[in-house]
C-alpha positions as CSV (number, residue, x, y, z in Angstrom):
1,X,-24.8,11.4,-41.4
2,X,-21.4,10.7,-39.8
3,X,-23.2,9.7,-36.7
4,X,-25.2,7.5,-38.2
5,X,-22.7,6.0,-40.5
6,X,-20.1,4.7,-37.5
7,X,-23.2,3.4,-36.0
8,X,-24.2,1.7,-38.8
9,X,-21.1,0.9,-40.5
10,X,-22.3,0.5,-44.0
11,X,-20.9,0.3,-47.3
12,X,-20.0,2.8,-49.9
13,X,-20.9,6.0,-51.1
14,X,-24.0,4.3,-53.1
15,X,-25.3,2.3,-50.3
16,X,-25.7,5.8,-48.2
17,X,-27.2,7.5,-50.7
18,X,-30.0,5.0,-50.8
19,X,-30.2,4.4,-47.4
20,X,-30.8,8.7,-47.3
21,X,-33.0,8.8,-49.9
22,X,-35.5,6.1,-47.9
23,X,-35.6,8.7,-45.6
24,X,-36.4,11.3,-47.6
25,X,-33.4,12.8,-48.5
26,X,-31.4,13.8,-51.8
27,X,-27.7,13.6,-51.3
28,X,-25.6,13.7,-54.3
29,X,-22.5,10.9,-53.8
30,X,-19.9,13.4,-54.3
31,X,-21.8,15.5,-51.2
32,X,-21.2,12.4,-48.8
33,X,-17.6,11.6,-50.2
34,X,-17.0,14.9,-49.1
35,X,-18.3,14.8,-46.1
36,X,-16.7,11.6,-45.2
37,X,-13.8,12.7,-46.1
38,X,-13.8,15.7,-43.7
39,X,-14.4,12.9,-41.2
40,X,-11.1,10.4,-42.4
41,X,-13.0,8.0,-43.6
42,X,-11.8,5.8,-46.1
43,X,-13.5,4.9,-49.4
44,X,-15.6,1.5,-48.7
45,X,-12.6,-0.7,-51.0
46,X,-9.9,0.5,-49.1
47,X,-11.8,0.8,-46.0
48,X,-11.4,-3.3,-45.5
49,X,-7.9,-3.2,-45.9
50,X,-7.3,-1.9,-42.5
51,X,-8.6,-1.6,-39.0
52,X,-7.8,1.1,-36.4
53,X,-7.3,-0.3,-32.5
54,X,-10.3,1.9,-31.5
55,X,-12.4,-0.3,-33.9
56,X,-11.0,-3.5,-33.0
57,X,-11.5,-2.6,-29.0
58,X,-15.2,-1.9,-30.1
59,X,-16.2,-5.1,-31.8
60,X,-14.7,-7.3,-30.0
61,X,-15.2,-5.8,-26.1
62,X,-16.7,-8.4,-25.0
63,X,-14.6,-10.7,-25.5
64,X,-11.6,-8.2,-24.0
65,X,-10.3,-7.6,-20.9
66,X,-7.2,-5.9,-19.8
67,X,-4.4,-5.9,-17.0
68,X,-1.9,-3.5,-15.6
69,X,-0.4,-2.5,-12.4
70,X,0.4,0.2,-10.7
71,X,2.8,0.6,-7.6
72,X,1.5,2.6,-3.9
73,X,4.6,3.5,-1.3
74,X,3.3,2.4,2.5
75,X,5.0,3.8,5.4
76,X,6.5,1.1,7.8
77,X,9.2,1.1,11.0
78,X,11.6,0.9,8.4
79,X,11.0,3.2,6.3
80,X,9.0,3.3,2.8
81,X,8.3,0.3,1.4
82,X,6.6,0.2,-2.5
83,X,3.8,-2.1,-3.3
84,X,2.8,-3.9,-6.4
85,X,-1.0,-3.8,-7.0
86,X,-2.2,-6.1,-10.3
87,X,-5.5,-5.6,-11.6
88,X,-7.3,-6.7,-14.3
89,X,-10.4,-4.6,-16.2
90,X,-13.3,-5.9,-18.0
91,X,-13.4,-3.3,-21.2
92,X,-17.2,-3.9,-22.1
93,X,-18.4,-3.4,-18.2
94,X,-15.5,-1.7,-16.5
95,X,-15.4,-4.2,-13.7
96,X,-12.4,-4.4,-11.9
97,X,-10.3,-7.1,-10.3
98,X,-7.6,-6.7,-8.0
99,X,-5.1,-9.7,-8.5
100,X,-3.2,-9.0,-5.2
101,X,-0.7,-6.8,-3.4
102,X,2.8,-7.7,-2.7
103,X,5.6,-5.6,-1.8
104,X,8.0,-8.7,-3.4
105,X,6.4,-9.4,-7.1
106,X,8.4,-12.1,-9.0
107,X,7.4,-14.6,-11.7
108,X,5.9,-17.3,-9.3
109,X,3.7,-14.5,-8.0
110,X,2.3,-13.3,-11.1
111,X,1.8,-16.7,-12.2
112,X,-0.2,-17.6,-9.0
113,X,-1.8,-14.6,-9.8
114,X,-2.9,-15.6,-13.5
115,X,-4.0,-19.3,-12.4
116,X,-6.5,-17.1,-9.9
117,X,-8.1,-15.1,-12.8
118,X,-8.5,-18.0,-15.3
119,X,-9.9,-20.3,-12.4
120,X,-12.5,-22.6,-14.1
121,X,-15.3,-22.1,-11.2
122,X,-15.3,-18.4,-10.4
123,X,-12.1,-16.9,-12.6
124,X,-12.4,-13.5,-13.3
125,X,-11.1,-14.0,-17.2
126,X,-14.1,-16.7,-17.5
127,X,-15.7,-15.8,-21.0
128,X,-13.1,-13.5,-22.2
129,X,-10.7,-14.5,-25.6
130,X,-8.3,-11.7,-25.2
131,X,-5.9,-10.4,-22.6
132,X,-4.1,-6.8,-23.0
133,X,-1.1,-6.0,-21.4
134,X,2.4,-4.1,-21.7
135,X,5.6,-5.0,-21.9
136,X,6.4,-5.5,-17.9
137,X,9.1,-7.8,-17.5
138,X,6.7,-9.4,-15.0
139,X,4.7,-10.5,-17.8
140,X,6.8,-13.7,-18.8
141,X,6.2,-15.7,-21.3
142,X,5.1,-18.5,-18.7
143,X,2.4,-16.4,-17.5
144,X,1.3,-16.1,-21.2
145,X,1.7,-19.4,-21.4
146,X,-0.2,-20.5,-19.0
147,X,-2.8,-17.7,-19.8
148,X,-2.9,-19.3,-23.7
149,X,-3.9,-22.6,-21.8
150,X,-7.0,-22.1,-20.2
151,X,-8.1,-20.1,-23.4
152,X,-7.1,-16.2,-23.0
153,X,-5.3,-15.0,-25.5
154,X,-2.3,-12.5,-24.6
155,X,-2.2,-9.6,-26.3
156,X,1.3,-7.8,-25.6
157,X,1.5,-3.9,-27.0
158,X,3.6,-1.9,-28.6
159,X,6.4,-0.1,-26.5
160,X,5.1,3.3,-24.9
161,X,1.8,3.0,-26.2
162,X,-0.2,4.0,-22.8
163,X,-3.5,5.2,-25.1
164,X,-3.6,1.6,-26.3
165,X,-4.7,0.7,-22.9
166,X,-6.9,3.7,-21.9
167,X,-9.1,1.5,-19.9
168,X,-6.8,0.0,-17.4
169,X,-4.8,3.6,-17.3
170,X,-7.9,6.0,-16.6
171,X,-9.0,2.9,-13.7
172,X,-5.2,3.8,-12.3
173,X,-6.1,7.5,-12.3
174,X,-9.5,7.0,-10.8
175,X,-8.0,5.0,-7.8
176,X,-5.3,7.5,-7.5
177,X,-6.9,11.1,-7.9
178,X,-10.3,9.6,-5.6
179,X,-8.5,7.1,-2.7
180,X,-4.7,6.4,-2.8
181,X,-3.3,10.2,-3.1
182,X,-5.5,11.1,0.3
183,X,-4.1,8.7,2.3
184,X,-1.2,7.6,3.8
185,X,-1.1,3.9,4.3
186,X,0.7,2.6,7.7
187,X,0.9,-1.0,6.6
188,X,-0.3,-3.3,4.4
189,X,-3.4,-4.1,6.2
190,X,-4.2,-0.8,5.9
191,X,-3.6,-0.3,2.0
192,X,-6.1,-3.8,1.6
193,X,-8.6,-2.1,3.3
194,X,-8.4,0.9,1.2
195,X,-8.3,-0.7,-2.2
196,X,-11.4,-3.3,-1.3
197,X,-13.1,0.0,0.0
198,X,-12.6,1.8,-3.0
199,X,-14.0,-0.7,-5.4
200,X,-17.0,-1.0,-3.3
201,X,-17.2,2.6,-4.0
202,X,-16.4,2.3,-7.5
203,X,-18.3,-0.6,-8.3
204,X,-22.1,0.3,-6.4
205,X,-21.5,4.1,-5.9
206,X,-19.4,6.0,-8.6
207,X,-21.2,6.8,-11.9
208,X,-19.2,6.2,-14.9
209,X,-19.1,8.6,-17.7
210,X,-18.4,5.8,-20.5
211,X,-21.4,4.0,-19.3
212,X,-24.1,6.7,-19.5
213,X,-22.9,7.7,-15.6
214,X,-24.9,4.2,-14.5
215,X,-23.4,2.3,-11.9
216,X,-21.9,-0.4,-12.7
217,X,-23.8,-2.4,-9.9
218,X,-26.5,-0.5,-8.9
219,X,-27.3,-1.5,-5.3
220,X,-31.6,-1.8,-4.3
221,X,-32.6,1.1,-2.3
222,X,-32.4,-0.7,1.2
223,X,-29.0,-2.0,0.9
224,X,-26.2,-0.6,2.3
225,X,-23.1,0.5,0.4
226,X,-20.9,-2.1,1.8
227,X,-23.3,-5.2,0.5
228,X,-23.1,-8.9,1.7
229,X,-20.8,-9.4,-1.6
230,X,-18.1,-7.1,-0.3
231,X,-18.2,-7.0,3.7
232,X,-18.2,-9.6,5.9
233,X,-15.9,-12.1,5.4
234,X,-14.8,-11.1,1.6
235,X,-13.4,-7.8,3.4
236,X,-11.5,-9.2,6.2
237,X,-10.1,-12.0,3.7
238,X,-8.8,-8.9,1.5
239,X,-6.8,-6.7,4.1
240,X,-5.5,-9.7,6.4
241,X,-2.3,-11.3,6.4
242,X,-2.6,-14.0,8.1
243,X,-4.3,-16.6,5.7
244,X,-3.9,-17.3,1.9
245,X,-7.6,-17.0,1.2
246,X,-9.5,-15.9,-2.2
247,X,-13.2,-14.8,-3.2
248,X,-14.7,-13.1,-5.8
249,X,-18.2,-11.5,-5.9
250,X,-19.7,-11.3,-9.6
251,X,-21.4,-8.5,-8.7
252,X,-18.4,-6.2,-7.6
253,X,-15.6,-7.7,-9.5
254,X,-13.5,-8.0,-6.4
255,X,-10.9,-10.6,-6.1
256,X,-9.5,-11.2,-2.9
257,X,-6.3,-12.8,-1.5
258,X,-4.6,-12.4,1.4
259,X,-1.1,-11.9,1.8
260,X,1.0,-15.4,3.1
261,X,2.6,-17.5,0.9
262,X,2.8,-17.4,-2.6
263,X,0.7,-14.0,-2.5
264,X,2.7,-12.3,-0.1
């Protein structure tokens, strides 16, 4: 019954009874209070009165996407240096973006950054109303400004509230725990090639457990795991440094910008 009833969502305690007894089953409304109630759910008047974030995510994922970061240490000449890797999640699919990789991220950057994944031709926030983030300082009110503008709406949480974005944090474990924590990366060429690597892997190749453990691209039989979409060209453009040069594939989810200028 409790199955059935989050599936369902219907009214109260009245409504369910009927809707049992269609199926050929007496249940007493006192019975199914109970039960619900065992369960934390609400009585249907004061059920409307508020909604938890787990229900929110859940009817509106579609129209949800989320963004986070999380930083990689590469070993150079000098020393250590600490990248900056962006990303950005589609909730509903679990397609990732990478927004860059900078060892230098700065308010210019990040906005670069946003104008890329609100792009009107090929942006990877095309279609979606909100925008979940935290409270980085990186996260300025001009980039929500300019995220507002082409139609996304920013959606800053609460402090130290990690489970509020369980998406983009499990993605950050996944990443870690599979690729980043088995390597050691000897420049920053070498940490592109690694990331756009990984999210061929992640995107054609690893099941997901929150999707039924489908793929979230399944690739035909013939192909290879590295498909047109993300070899070739959209590869190199990803782990050079030479050019400022951007491309995403639909299929995979892969943004990719190289590391000159304003995306250095």
């Amino acid at each position: 019954m409790y199955a059935w009833r989050r599936r369902t969502r219907p009214g109260g305690y009245t409504r369910l009874r009927g809707a049992l007894k269609n199926l050929g089953l007496e249940v007493g409304r006192n019975t199914i209070k109970r039960i619900l109630a065992d369960y934390g759910i609400a009585p249907a008047p004061e059920r409307g009165k508020s909604m938890s974030w787990s229900t929110f995510i859940k009817a509106h994922w579609e129209a949800i996407a989320a963004i986070d970061l999380f930083t990689i240490e590469v070993m150079s000449p000098f020393g250590l240096v600490r990248y900056h890797v962006p990303f950005v999640i589609d909730i509903a699919t679990r397609c990732v973006s990478i927004g860059g990789i900078t060892s230098d991220p700065n308010g210019d950057w990040v906005k670069q950054v946003a104008r890329n994944l609100t792009d009107m031709w090929d942006g990877f926030l095309l279609g979606k109303r909100y925008l979940i983030h935290d409270r980085d300082p990186l996260f300025t009110e001009e980039v929500r400004g300019l995220l507002r503008d082409a139609g996304v709406r920013p959606l800053r949480l609460p402090a130290k509230s990690p489970n509020l974005n369980a998406y983009a944090e499990r993605f950050v474990l996944s990443i870690r725990r599979e690729c980043l924590d088995r390597i050691v990366p000897f420049s920053e060429r070498h940490l592109r090639t690694a990331v756009a690597e990984y999210l061929v892997h992640y995107h054609t190749e690893r099941d997901h457990q929150s999707l039924g453990n489908e793929l979230i691209t399944p690739l035909p039989p013939t192909a290879n795991a590295l498909s047109p979409s993300c070899s070739g060209s959209d590869l190199e453009a990803f782990s050079s440094s030479t050019t400022v040069q951007r491309s995403w594939s639909p299929g995979s989810g892969i943004a990719s910008e190289a590391s000159t200028g304003i995306l250095s």
